[in-house]
Backbone atoms as SQL, in Angstrom:
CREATE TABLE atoms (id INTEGER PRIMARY KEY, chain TEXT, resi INTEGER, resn TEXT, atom TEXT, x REAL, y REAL, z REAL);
INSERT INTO atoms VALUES
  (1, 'A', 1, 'UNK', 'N', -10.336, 80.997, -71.132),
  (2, 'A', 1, 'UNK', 'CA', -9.801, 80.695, -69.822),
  (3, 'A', 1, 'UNK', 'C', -10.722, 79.750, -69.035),
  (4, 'A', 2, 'UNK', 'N', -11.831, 80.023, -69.057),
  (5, 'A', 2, 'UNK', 'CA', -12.991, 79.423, -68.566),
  (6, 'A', 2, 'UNK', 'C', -12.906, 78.154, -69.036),
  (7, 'A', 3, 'UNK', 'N', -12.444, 77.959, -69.841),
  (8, 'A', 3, 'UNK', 'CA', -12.837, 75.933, -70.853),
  (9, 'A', 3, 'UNK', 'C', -11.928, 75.598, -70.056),
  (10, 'A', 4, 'UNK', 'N', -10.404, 76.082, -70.294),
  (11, 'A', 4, 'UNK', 'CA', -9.054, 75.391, -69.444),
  (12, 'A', 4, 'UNK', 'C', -9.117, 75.080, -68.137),
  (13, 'A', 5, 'UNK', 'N', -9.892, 75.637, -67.460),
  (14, 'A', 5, 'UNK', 'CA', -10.153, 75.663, -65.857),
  (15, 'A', 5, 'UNK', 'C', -11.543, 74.238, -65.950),
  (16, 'A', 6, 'UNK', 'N', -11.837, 74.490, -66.429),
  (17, 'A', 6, 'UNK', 'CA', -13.529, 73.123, -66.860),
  (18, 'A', 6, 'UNK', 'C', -12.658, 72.028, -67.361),
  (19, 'A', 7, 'UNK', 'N', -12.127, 71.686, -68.243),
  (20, 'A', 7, 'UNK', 'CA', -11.183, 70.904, -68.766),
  (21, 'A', 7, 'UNK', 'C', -10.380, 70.251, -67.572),
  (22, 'A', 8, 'UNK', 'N', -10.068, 71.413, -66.730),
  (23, 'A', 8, 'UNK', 'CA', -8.298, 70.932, -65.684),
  (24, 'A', 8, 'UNK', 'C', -9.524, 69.893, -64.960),
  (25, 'A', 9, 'UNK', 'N', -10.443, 70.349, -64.144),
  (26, 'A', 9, 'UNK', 'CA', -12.094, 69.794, -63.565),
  (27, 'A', 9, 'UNK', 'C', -12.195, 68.608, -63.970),
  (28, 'A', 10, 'UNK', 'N', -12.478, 68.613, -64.963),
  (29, 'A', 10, 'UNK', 'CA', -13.251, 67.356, -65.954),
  (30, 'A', 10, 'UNK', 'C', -12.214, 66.284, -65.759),
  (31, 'A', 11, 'UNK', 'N', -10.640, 66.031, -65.529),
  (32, 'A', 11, 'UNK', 'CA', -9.409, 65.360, -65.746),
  (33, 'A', 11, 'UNK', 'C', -9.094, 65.516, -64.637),
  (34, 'A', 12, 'UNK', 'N', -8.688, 66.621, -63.698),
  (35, 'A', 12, 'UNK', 'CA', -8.397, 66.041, -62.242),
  (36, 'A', 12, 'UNK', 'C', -9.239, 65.382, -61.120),
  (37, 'A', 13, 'UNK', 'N', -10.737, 66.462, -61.260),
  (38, 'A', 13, 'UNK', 'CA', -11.373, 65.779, -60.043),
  (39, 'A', 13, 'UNK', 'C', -11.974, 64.474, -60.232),
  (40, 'A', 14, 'UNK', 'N', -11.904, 63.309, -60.918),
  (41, 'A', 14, 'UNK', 'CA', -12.318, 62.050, -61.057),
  (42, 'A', 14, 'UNK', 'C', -11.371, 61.267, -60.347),
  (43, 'A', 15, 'UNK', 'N', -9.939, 62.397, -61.306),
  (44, 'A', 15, 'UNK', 'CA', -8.137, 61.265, -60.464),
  (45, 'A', 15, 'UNK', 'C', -8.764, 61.461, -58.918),
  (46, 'A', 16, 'UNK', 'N', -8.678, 62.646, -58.344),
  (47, 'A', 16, 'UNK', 'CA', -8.239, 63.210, -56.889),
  (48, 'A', 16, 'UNK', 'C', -9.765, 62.449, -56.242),
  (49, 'A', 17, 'UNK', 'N', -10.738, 62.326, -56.806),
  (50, 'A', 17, 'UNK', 'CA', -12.120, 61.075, -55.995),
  (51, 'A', 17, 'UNK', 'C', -11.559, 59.961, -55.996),
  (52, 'A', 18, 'UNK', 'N', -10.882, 59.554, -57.224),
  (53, 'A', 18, 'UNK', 'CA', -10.707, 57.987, -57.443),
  (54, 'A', 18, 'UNK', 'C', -9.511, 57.751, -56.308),
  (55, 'A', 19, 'UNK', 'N', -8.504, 58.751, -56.122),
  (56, 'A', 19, 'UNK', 'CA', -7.595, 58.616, -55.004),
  (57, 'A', 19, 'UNK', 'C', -8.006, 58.519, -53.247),
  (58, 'A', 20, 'UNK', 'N', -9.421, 59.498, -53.323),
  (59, 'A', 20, 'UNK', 'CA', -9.663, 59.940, -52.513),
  (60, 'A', 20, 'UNK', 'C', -10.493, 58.480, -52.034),
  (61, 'A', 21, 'UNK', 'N', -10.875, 57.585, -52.738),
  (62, 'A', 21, 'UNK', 'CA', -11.774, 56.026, -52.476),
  (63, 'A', 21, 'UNK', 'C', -10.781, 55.234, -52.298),
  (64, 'A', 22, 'UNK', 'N', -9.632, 55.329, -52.773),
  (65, 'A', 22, 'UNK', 'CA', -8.939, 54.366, -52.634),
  (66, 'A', 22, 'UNK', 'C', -8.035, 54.114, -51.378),
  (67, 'A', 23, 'UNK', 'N', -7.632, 55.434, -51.072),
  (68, 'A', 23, 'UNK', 'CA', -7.125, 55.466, -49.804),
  (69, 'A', 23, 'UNK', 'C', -8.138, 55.375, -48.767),
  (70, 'A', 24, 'UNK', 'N', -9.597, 55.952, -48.910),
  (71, 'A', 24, 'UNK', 'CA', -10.880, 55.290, -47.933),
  (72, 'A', 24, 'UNK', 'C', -10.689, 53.827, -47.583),
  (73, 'A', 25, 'UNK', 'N', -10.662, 53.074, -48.826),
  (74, 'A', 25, 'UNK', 'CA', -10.689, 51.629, -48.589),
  (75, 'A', 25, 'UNK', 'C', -9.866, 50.964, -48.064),
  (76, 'A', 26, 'UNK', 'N', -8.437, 51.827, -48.580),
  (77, 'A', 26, 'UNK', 'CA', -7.175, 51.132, -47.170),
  (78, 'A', 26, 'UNK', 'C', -7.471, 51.114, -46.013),
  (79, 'A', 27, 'UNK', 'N', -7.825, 52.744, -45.674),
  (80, 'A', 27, 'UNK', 'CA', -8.038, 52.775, -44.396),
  (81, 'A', 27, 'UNK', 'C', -8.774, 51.938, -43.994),
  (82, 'A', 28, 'UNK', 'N', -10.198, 51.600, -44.651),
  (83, 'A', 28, 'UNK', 'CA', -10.570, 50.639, -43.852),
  (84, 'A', 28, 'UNK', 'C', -10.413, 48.881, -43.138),
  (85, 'A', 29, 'UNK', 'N', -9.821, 48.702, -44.314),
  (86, 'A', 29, 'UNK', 'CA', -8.845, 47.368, -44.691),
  (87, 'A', 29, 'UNK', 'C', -8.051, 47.354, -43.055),
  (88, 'A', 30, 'UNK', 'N', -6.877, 48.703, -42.651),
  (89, 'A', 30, 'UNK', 'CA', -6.037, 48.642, -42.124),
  (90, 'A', 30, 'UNK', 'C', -6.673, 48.488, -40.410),
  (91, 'A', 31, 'UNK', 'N', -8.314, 49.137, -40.793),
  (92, 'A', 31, 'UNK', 'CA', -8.569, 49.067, -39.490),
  (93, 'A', 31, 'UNK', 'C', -9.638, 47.818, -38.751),
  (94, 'A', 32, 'UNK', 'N', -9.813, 46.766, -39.860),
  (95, 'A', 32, 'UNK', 'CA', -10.252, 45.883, -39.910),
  (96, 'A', 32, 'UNK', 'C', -9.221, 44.696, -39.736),
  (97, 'A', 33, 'UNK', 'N', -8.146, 45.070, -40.211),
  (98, 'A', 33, 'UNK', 'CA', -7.132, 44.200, -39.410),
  (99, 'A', 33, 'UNK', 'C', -6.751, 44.646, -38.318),
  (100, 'A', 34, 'UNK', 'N', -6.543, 45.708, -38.163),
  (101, 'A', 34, 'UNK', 'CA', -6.744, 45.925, -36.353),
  (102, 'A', 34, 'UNK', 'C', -7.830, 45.354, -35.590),
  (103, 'A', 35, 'UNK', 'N', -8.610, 45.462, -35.742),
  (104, 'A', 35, 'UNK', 'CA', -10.011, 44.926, -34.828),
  (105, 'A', 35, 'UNK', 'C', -9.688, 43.433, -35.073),
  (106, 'A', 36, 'UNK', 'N', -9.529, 42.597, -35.975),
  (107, 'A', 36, 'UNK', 'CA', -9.428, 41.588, -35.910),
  (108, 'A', 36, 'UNK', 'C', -7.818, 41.061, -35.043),
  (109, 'A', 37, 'UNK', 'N', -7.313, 41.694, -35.351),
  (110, 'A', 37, 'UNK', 'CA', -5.531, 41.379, -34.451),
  (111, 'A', 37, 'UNK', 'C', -5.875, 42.034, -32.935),
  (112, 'A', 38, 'UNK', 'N', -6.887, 42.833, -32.774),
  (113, 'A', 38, 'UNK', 'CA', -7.236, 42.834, -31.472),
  (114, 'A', 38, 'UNK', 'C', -8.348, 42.156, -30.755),
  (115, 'A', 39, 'UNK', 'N', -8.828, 41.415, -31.275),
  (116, 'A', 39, 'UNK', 'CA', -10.137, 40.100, -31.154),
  (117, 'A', 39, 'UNK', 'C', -9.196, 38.982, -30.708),
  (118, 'A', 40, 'UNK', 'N', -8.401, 38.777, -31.785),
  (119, 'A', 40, 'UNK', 'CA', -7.147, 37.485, -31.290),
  (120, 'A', 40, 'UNK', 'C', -6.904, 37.936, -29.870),
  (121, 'A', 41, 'UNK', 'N', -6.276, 38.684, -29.941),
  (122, 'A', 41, 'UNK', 'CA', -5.063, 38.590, -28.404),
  (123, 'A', 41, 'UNK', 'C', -5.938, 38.846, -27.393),
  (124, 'A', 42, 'UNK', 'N', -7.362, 39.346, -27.236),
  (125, 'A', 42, 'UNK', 'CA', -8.435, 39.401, -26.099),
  (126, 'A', 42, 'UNK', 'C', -8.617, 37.663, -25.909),
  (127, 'A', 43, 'UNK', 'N', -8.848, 37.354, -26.930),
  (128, 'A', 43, 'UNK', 'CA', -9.075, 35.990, -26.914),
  (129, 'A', 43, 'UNK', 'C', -7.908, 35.270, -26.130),
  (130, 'A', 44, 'UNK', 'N', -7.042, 35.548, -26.923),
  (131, 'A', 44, 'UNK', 'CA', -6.081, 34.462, -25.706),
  (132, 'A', 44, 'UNK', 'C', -5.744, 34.835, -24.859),
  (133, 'A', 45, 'UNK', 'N', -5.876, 36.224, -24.175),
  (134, 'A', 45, 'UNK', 'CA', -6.016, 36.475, -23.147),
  (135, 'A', 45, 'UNK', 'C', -7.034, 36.192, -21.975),
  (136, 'A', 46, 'UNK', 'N', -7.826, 36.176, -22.736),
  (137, 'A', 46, 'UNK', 'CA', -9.082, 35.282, -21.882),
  (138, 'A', 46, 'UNK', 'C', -9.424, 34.093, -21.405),
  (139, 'A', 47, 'UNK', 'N', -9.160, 33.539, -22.726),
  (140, 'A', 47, 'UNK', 'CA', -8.623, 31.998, -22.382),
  (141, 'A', 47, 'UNK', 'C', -7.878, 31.489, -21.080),
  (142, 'A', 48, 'UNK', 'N', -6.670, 31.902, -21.221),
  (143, 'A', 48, 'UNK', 'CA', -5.587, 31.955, -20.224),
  (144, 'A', 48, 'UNK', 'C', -6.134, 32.589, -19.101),
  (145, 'A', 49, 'UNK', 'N', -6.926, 33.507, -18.946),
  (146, 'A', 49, 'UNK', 'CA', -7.416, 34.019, -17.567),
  (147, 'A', 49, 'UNK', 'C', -8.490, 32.946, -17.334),
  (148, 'A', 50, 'UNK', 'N', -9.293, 32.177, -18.084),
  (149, 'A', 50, 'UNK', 'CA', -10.222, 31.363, -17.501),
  (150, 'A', 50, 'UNK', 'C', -9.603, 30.256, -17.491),
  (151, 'A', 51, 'UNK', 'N', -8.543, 29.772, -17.735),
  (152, 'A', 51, 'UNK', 'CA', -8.040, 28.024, -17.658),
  (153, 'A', 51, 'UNK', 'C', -7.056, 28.647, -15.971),
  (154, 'A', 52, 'UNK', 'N', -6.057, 30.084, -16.035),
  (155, 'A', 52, 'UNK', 'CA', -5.756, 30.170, -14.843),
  (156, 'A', 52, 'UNK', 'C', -6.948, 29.925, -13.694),
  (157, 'A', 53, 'UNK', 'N', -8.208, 30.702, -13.560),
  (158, 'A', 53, 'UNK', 'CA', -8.986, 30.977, -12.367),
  (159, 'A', 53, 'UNK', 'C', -9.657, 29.858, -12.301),
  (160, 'A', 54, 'UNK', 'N', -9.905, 28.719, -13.424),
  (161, 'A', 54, 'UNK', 'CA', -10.493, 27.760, -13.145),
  (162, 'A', 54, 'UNK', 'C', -9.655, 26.544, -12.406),
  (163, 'A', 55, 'UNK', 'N', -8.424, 26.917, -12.651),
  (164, 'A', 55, 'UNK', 'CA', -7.526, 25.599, -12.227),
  (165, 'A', 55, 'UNK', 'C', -7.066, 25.925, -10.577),
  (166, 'A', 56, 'UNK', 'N', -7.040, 27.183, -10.533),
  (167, 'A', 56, 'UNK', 'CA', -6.828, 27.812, -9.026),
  (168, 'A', 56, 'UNK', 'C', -8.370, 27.535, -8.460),
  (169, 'A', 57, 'UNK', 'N', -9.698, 27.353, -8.562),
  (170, 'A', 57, 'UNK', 'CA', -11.036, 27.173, -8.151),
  (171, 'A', 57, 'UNK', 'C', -11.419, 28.567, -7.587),
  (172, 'A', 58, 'UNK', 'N', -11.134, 30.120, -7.855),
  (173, 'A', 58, 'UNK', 'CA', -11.451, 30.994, -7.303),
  (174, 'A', 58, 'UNK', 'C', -10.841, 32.301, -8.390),
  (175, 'A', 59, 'UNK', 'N', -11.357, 33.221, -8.591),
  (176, 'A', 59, 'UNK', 'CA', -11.259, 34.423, -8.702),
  (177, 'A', 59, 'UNK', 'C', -11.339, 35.705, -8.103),
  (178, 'A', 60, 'UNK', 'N', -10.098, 36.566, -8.536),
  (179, 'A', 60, 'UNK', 'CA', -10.061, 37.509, -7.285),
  (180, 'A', 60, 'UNK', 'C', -11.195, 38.728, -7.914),
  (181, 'A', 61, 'UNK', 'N', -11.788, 39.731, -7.557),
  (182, 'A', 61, 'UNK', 'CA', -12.439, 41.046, -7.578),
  (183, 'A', 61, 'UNK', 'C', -11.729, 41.470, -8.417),
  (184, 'A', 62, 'UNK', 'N', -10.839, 41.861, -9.076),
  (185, 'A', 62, 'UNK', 'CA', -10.158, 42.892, -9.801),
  (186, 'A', 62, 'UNK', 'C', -10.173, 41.746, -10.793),
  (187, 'A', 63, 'UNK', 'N', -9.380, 40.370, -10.774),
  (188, 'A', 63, 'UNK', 'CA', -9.655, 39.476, -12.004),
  (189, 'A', 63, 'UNK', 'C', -10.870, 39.956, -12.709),
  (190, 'A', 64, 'UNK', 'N', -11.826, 39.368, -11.970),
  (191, 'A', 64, 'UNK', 'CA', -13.227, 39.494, -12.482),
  (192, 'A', 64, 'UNK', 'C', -13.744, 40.885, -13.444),
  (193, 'A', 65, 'UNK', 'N', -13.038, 41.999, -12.694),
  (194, 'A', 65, 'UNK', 'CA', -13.814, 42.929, -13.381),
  (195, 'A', 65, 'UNK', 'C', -12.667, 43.064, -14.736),
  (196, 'A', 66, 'UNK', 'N', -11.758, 42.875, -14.762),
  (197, 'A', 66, 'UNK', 'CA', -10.665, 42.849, -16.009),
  (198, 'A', 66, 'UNK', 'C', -11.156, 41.814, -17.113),
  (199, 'A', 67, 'UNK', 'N', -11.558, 40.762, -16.290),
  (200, 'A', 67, 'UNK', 'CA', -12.266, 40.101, -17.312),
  (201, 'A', 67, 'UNK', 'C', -13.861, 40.436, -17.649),
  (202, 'A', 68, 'UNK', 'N', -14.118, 41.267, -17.341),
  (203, 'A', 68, 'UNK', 'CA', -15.926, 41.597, -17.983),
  (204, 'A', 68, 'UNK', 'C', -15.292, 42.993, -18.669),
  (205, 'A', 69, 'UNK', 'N', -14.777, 43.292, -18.212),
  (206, 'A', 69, 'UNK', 'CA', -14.032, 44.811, -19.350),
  (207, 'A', 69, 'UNK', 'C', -13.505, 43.790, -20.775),
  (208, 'A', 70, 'UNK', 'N', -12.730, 43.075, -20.451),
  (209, 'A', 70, 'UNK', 'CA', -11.990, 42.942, -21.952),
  (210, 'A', 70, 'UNK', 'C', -13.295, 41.884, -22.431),
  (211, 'A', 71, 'UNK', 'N', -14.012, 41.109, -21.712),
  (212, 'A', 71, 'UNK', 'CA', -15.132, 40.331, -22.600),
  (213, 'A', 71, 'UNK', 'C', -16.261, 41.378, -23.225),
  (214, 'A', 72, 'UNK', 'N', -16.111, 42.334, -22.053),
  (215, 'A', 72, 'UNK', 'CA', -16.800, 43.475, -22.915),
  (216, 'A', 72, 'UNK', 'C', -16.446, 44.071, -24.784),
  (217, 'A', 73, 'UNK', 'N', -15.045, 44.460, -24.732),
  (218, 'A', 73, 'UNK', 'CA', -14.200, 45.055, -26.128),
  (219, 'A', 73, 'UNK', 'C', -14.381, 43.670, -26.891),
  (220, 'A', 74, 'UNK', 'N', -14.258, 42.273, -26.664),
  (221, 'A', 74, 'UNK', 'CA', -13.799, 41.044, -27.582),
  (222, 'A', 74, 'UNK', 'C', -15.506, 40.950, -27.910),
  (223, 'A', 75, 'UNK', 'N', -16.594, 41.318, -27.157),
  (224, 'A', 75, 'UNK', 'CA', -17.964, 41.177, -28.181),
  (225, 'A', 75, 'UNK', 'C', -18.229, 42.337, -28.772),
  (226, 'A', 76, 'UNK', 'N', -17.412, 43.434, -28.789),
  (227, 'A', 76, 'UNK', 'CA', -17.895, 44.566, -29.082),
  (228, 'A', 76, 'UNK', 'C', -17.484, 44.531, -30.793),
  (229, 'A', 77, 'UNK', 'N', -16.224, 44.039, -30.640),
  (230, 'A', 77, 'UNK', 'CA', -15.534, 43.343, -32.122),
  (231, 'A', 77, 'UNK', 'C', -15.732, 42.097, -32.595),
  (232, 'A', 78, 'UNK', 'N', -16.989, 41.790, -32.183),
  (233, 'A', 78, 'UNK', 'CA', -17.695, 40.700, -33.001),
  (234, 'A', 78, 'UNK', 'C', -17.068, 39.083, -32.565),
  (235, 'A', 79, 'UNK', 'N', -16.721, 38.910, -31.591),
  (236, 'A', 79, 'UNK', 'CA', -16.164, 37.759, -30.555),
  (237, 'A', 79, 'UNK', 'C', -17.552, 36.870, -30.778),
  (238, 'A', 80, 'UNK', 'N', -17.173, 35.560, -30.882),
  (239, 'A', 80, 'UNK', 'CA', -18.208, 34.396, -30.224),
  (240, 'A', 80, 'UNK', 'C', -18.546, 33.927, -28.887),
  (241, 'A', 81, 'UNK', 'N', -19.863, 32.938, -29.246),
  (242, 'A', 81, 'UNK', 'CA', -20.103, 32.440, -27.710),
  (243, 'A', 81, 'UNK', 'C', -19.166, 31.565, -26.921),
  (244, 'A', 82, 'UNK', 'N', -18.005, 30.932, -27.462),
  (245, 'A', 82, 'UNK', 'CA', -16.987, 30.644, -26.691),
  (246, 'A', 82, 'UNK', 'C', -16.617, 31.282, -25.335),
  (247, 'A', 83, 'UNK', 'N', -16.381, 32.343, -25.673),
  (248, 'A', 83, 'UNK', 'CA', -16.053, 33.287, -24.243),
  (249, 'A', 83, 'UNK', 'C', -17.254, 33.928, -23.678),
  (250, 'A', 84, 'UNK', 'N', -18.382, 34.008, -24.305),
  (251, 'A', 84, 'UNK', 'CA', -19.367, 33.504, -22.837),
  (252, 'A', 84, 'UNK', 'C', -19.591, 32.557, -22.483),
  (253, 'A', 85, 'UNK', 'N', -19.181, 31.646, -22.789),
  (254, 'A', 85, 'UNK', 'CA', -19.659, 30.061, -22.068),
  (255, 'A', 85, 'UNK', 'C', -18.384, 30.699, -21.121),
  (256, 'A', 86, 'UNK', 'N', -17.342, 30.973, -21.145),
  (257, 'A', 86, 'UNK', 'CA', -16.091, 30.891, -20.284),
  (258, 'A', 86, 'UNK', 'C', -16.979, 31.430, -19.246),
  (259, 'A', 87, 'UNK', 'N', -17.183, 33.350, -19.685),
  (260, 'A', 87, 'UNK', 'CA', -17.426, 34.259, -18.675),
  (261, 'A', 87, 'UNK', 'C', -18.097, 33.388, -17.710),
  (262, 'A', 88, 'UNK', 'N', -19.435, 32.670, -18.277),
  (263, 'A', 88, 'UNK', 'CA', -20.114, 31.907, -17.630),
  (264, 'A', 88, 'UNK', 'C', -19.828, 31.291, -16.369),
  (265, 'A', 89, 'UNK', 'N', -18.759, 30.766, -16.715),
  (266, 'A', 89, 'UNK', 'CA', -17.878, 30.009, -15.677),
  (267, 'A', 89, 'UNK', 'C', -17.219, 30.568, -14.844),
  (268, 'A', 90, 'UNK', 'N', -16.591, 31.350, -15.326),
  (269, 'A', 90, 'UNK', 'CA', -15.961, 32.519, -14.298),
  (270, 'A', 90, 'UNK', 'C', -16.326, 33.049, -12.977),
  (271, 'A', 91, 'UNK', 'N', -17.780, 33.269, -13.458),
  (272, 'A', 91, 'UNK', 'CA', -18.766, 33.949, -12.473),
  (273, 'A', 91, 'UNK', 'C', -19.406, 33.096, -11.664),
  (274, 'A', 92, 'UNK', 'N', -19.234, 31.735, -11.906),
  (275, 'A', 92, 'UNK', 'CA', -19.798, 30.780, -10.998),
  (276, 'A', 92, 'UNK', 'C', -18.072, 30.470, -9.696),
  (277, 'A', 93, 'UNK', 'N', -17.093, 30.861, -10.275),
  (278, 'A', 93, 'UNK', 'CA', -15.888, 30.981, -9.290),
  (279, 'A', 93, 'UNK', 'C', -16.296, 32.092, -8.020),
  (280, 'A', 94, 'UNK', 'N', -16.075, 31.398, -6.608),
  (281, 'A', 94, 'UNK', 'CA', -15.839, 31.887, -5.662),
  (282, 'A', 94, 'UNK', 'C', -14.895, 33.064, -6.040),
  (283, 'A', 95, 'UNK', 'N', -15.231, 34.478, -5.713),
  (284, 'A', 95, 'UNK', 'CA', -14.501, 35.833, -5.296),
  (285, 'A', 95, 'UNK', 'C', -14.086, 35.723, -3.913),
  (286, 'A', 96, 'UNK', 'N', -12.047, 35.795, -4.038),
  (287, 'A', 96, 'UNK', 'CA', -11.847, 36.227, -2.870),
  (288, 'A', 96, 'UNK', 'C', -10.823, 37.466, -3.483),
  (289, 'A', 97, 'UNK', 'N', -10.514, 38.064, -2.250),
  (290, 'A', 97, 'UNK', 'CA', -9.855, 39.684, -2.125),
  (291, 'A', 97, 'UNK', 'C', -8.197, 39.401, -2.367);
């Protein structure tokens, strides 16, 4: 009884690891395209908030902090210096209410 039970061992638990890595690696796959499909759309969201506040010559208080929150998440996911040169700019815009 003992061999059959060592045997079932020896033949399942390699399948049920090898399953158990493989679905690891999706997952990670799936969440690496998330972070990256959420890097994009910060990005052009940002963009668009700095070509808006720059073309208006002013930024409001709540702009501002929406934009240091999401420039915050877009470097947190590995974003370039593009959008700090923006932030940069941003912060040199007059705050009004």
């Amino acid at each position: 009884m003992k061999e059959i039970i060592t045997q079932t061992y020896v033949i399942v638990l390699p399948i049920l690891l090898g399953y158990i890595v493989w679905l690891l690696k999706r997952q990670k796959q799936d969440r690496d395209a998330n972070s990256k499909g959420t890097m994009l759309l910060l990005r052009v969201q940002l963009i668009d908030y700095h070509d808006k506040w720059t073309d208006r010559g002013y930024v409001t208080r709540h702009g501002l902090e929406n934009f240091l929150e999401m420039y915050g998440a877009y470097h947190a996911l590995g974003g370039n210096g593009m959008v700090t040169h923006m932030l940069d700019e941003i912060r040199q815009l007059p705050i009004k209410d």
